[in-house]
N, C-alpha and C positions, 0 to 999 in steps of 0.2 A: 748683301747689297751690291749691287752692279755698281762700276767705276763710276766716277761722277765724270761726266762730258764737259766739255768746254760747253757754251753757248753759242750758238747754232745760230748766230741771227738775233736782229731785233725784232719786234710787234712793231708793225706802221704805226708812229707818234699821232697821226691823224686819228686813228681808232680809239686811240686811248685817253689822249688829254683829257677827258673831262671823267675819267675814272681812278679808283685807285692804285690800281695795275700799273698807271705813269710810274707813282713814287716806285715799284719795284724796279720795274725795267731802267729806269733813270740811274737808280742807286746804283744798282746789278753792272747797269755798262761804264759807273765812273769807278765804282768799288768792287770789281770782281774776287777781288782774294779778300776783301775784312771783314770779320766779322760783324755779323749782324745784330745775331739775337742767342744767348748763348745762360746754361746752368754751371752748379759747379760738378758735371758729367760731359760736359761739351759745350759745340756750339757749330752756327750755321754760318758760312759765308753767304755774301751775296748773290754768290755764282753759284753756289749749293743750291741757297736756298730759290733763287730762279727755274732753276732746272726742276726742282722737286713738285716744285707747284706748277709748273707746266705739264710735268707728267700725270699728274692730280686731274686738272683741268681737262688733259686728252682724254683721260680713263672714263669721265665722269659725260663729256660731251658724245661720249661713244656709245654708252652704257645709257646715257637717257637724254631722251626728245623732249627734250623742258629749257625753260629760260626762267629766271626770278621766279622760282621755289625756293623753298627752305631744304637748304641740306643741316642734319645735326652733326655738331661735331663734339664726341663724345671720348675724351681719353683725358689723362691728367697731364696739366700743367707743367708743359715744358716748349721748348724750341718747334719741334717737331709741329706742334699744333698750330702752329702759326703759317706752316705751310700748306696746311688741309685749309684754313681761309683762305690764303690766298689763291689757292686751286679752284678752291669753290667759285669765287670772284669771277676767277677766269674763265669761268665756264660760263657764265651770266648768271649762276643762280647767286645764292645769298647764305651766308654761314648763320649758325644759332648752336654759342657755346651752350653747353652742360656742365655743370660740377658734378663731378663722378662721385663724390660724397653728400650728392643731395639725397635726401630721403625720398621713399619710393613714391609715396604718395603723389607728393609735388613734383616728380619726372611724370606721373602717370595725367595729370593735369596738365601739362607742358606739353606732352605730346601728343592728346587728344586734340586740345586748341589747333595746336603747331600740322599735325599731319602731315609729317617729314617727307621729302619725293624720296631721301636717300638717309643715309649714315655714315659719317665716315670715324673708325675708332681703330682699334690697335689690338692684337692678338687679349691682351689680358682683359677686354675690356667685351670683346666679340660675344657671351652666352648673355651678357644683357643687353648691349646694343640690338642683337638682333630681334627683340621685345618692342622695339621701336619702328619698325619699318621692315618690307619685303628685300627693301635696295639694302645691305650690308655691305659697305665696303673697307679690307684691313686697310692700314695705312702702309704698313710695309708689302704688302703688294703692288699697290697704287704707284707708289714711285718708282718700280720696273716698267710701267706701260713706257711705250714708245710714244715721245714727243710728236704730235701733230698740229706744228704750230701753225702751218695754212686753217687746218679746222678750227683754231684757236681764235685765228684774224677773223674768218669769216662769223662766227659766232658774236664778238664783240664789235662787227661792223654796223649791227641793228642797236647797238648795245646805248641807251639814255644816259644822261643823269642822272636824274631822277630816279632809275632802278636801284632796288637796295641793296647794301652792301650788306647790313647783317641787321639781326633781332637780338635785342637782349632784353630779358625778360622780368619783371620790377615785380615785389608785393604789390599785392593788389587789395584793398578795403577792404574786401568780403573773403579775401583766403583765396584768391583766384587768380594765379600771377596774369600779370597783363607781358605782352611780345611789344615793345616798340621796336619800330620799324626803322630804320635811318638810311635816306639816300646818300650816293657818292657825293652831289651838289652838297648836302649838306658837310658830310663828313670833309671833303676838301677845304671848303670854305674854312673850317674850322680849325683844322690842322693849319692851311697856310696863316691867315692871321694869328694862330698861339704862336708857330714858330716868329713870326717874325716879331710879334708884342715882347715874348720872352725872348728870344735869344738863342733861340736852340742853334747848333752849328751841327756839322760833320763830324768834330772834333769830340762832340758830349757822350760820354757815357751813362745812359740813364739805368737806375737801380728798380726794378719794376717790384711794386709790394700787393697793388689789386689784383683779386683773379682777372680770370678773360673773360669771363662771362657778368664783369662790374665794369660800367662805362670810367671807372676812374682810370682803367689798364687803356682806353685810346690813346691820351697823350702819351705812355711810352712808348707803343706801339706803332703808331703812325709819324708820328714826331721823329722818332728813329730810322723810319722807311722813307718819310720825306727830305730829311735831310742829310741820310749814308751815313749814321751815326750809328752807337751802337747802345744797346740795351741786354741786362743782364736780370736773372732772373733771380729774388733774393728768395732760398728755401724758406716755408710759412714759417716754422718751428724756431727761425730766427730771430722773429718778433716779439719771440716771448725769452729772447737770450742776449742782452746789449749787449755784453761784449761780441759774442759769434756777429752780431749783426752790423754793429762796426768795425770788426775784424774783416768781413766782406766788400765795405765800401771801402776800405785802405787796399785791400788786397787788388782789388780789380776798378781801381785808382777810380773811382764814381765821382764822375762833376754832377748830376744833378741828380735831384729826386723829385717824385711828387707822389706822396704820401699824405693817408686820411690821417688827420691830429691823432687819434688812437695808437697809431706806429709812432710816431714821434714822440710822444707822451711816454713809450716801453724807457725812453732814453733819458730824458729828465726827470722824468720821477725815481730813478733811479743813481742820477748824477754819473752818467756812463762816459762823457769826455771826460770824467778823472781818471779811467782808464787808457783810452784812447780818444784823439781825436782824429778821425781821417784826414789827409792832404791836403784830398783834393776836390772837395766839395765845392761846389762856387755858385748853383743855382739850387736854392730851396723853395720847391712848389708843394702846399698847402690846396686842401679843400675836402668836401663832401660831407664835414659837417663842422660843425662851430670851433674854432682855435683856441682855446684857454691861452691869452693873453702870457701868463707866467711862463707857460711851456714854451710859446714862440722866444721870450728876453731869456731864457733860457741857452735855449739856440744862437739868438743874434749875439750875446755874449763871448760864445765859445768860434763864432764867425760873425764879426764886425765887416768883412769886405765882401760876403756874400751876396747875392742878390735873393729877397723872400718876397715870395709872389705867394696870394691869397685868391683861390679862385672859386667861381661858385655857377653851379649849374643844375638843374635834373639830368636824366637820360633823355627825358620825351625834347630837350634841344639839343642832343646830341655830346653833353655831359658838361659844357662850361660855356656862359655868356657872360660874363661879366668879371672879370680883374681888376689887383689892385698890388702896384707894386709897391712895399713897405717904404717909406720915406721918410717917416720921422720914428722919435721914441713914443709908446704906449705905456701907461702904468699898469700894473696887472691887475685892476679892476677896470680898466677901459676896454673898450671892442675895437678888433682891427676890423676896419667895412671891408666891406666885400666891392668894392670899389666903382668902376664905371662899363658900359659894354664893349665888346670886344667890335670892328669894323664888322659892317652888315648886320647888327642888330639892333633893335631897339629896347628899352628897358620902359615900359609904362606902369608908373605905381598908381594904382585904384585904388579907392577907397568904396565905402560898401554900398556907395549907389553909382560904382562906379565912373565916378569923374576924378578926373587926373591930380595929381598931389604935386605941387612943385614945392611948396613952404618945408620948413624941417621940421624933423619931431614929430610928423605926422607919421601915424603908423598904415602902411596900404598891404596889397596884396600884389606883389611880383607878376609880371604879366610880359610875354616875350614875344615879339615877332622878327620875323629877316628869316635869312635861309638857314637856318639854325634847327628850324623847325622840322623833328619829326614826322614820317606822313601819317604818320596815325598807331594805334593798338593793332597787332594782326590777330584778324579774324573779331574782332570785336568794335561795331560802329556804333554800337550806343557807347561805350564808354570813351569811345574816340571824340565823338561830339559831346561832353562832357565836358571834355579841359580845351578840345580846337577849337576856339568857339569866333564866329563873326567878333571883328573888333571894333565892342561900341561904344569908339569914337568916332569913327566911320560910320555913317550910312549910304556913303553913297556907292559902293563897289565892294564885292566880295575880299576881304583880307582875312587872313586866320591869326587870331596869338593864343597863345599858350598860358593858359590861367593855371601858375605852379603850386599853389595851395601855401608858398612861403607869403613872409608878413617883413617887411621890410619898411624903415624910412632913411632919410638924407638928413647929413648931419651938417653942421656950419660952411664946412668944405665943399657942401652939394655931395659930397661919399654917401654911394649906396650902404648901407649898416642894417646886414641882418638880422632881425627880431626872435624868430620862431617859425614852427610850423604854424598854419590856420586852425590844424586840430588839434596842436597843441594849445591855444586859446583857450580859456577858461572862465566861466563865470561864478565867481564864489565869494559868498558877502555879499554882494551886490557890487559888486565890483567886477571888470573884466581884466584879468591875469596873464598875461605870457610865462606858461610854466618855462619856459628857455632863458628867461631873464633872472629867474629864480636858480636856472642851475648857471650862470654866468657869474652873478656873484659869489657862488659857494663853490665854485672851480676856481676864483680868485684869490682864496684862503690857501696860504699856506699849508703844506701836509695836506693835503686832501688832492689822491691821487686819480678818482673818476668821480661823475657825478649822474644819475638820473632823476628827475622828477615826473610824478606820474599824476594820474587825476583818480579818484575812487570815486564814480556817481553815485553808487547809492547810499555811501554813506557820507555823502560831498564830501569827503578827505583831499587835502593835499601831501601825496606820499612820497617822502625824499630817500633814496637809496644812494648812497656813499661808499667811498674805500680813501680808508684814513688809519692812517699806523700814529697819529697825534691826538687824533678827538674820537670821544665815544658819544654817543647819541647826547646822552644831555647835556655836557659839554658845548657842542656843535649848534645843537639847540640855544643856549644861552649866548652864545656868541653871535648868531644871526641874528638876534631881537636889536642888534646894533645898527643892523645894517640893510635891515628888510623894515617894511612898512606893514605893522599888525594883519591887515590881510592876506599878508601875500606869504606869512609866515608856515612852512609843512605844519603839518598835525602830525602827523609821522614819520619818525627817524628809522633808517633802517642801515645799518654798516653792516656791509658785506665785505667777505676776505678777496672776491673781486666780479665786479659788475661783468654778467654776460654779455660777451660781443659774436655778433655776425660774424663770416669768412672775411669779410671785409675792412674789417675792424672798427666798425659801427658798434654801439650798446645793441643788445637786441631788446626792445623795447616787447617787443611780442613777450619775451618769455616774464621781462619784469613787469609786463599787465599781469600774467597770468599767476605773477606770486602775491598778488594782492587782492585775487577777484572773491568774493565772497564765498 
């Protein structure tokens, strides 16, 4: 690797303001020597990491007559890869991570949709990438190119808003990942209002648990860039080892996290601050899917002076509209809401003839608009126009929201409190069901370390999968008839030694449909 150079200048602030290039350049000239973004193998200053993504940027404006394409960026998770984005950025086109452990099938799906202009990966990674596109580019070559930051300026002096920063790519209904698409407008907006809602400072070390190719890694990611903070990357294998995993946030002194309940949950079902407790924790950010109440007093327990922030968003509004910072005590069969929206959005709950819900206790459907909004699926405009739909409350001028398929109402407090998915919704007995509500109160039992509940159509079954080292199936069974309402009661008990999760540390619901299909 050739020496690393000082920094050569800045990018005309003019050019950039309204991109995410500001936060680097910004950071890079207040924080040249701190770290950034770092594993426990290394890490990148700001001045590194400026310089490398500019030579990214030169390589790739040289090499191709393109603006807002998709370059893939295909290598594992680490430092390094964060500089192929923002190379990418800077060149005008638009990054779209891969998981190099995705199966081939679903890269072969991804890429047909996607039809990459380029590649950018890394020597061990080069006989597959190059399966993907004509454009191949290693990464350790890339940042020997020589800096052309005039070509740099002039590229990003046509450079919008509104062009996208990157694609990340969601299950899709039919087995057919969908690419949301996210501009800088949005991404900015977004990042500037979490920093300043939350707290984020210079000073925060954030502990990163989502891959890069899961909208839950923005907030480290840019939260870190926009305010010269630093972000550390926690090895996956950690998650399934509390002590090594609090061993990391002591060691590399972590003030915040924001982590899906699944990671948090490795810690208290466990009792892992009777090992250790880290120092220096001070901001606990929550989200991307439902909090077992127990797991959070778990937490607040062992940090009374923390700040626990609950947040909730899809990808298609650029991962989080709506927060809610903890302020009182919860009993562990109670739900922390999901709070109120964040500045520039709006939050309109419908109900199914679509008219607005303001009373409580009514259950609607989650519906977003402001700049929040995604510009759509790439390369797919019928399922774009699916969820972007005219907002009708409006008829009188074009507005777009975002119909999230969540089911949501307001509770005494006017607190947003989320319900379920819409297709988790069930009709059985004649009776309509939130299976979510079903795994809320059996997440709220004692011992009972994960929970899923699934639907069986044809043999209208309600099927509960569990991981519990206390109750075995009829146990668990006889205990619920206390606490559920006869219909809403599973038919079937299923304890597992431990419920399947995503990379992400979601259940994977996919595979526990499939252990029950007839």
């Amino acid at each position: 690797m050739r020496k690393m150079e000082k920094m050569t200048g800045a990018l005309d602030e003019g050019l950039i303001k309204n991109n995410i290039i500001a936060y680097l350049e910004g950071s890079a000239q207040r924080f040249p020597d701190k770290t950034a973004y770092f594993d426990e193998t290394g890490g990148y200053t700001y001045e590194r990491l400026l310089n490398e993504s500019r030579a990214i940027a030169s390589k790739l404006i040289k090499k191709l007559n393109t603006v807002c394409r998709p370059v893939l960026i295909y290598m594992d998770k680490a430092p390094k890869v964060l500089c192929a984005f923002f190379g990418t950025v800077m060149s005008r086109n638009f990054y779209v991570p891969l998981d190099t452990a995705m199966p081939e099938y679903r890269l072969s799906l991804i890429v047909e949709n996607l039809k990459p202009i380029a590649v950018i990966t890394d020597i061990a990674h080069f006989d597959t990438a190059r399966t993907f596109s004509s454009n191949v580019y290693i990464f350790e070559e890339m940042i020997e190119t020589k800096t052309e930051l005039d070509r740099i300026e002039e590229r990003l002096s046509e450079a919008l808003d509104t062009d996208p920063v990157y694609v990340l790519y969601t299950s899709g209904s039919t087995g057919v990942p969908k690419g949301v698409v996210v501009s800088h407008r949005s991404l900015m907006d977004y990042v500037d209002h979490f920093t300043a809602e939350c707290g984020i400072t210079s000073e925060d070390v954030i502990a990163n648990q989502a891959p890069f190719y899961f909208d839950a890694s923005l907030i480290d990611i840019y939260c870190t860039l926009r305010m010269g903070g630093s972000m550390g990357i926690v090895p996956t294998e950690y998650f399934s080892i509390p002590l090594k995993l609090l061993q990391f946030l002591q060691d590399y002194k972590i003030t915040t996290i924001r982590w899906v309940p699944s990671a948090m949950k490795i810690v208290s079902t466990f009792k892992g601050f009777k090992s250790l407790r880290p120092a220096y924790l001070k901001k606990i950010i929550f989200g991307a899917e439902s909090m077992p109440t127990k797991c959070y007093n778990y937490w607040k327990e062992n940090y009374p002076e923390a700040v626990f922030i609950q947040i909730y968003g899809p990808t298609e509004i650029t991962g989080v509209c709506t927060y809610y910072i903890v302020d009182r005590e919860f009993a562990d069969d109670e739900t922390i809401p999901i709070g109120k929206p964040f500045k520039n959005t709006e939050i309109l709950l419908l109900d199914e003839e679509d008219k607005l819900i303001r009373r409580k206790d009514v259950v609607g459907e989650i519906c977003v608009k402001g700049s929040c909004l995604a510009l759509g699926y790439y390369n797919s405009r019928e399922k774009t126009a699916e969820v972007f739909v005219q907002n009708p409350l409006n008829p009188y001028y074009p507005e777009k929201i975002y119909r999230t398929g969540d089911l949501a109402r307001y509770n005494e407090k006017h607190e947003l409190v989320f319900v379920s998915r819409k297709d988790f919704q069930i009709k059985h007995m004649g009776h309509r069901i939130e299976l979510g509500e079903i795994e809320m109160v059996v997440a709220s039992l004692p011992g009972i370390k994960a929970v899923c509940c699934v639907f069986e159509p044809v043999k209208s079954k309600i099927v509960l999968f569990f991981e519990s080292d206390s109750y075995d199936e009829i146990e668990l069974s006889e205990l619920l008839k206390s606490r559920l309402v006869h219909y809403m009661m599973p038919n079937v008990f299923k304890r597992l030694d431990r419920l399947p999760l995503m990379q992400n540390g979601k259940v994977d619901r996919t595979v526990i449909k499939e252990m029950i299909r007839p």
